[in-house]
N, C-alpha and C positions, 0 to 999 in steps of 0.2 A: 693149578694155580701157583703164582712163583712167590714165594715164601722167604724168609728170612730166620734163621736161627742164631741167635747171639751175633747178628748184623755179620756174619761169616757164609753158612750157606743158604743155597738158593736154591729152590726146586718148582716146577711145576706139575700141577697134579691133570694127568691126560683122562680120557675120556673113561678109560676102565681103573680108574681111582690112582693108581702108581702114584709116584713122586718122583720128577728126574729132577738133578741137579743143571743148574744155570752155570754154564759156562764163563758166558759175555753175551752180553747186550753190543749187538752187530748195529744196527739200524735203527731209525725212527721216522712214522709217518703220519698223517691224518688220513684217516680212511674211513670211509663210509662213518662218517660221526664221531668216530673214536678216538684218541692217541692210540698206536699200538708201537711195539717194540719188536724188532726182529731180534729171539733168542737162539747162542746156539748151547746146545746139551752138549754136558759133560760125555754122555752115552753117544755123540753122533749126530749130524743131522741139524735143522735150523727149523725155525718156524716161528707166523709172525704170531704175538702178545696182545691180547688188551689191554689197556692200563689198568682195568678192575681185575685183572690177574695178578696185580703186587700187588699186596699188604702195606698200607700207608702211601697207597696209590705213588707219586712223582716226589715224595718223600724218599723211596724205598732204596736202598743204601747203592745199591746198583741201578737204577735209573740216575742216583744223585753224580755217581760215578761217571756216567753216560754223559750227561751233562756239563759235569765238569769236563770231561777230554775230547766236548764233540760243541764247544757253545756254537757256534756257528750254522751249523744244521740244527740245534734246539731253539734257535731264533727262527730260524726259519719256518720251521714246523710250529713252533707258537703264531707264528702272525698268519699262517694258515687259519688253524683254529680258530682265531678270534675272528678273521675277514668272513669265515664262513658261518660261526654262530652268530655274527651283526646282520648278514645275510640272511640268516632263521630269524631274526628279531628275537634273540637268547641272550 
């Protein structure tokens, strides 16, 4: 789960509990019902987020980050979102 400590770091917690450090938020997309986040680890390596994996969901000071330096693909990826939950009648 990617986490926030004094709005400085970031970690997500993998499947055997650990905590890695959040690098950069690479990407963003709408998948399968989701917003997720392509993160890359401090430790190496990438992989993509849910958005229920930050704390304070699209608040979260690195999502807000992502946004701020990426509006254009967050526009994008929003109107995704919304085209498809009017599609589910959500």
């Amino acid at each position: 789960m990617a986490s926030s400590s004094a709005g400085s770091t970031n970690s997500n917690d993998n499947s055997n509990g650990d905590f890695y450090d959040v690098e950069k938020i690479e990407k963003m997309r709408y998948h399968d019902g989701q917003l997720e986040f392509l993160v890359t680890w401090t430790v190496g390596g990438q992989g993509w987020e849910p958005i229920r994996s930050f704390p304070w969901g699209v608040e979260h000071v690195m999502i807000q980050e992502f946004k701020t330096n990426n509006k254009k693909r967050w526009d994008q990826v929003m109107k995704q979102k919304e085209k498809a939950e009017e599609n589910m009648g959500i």
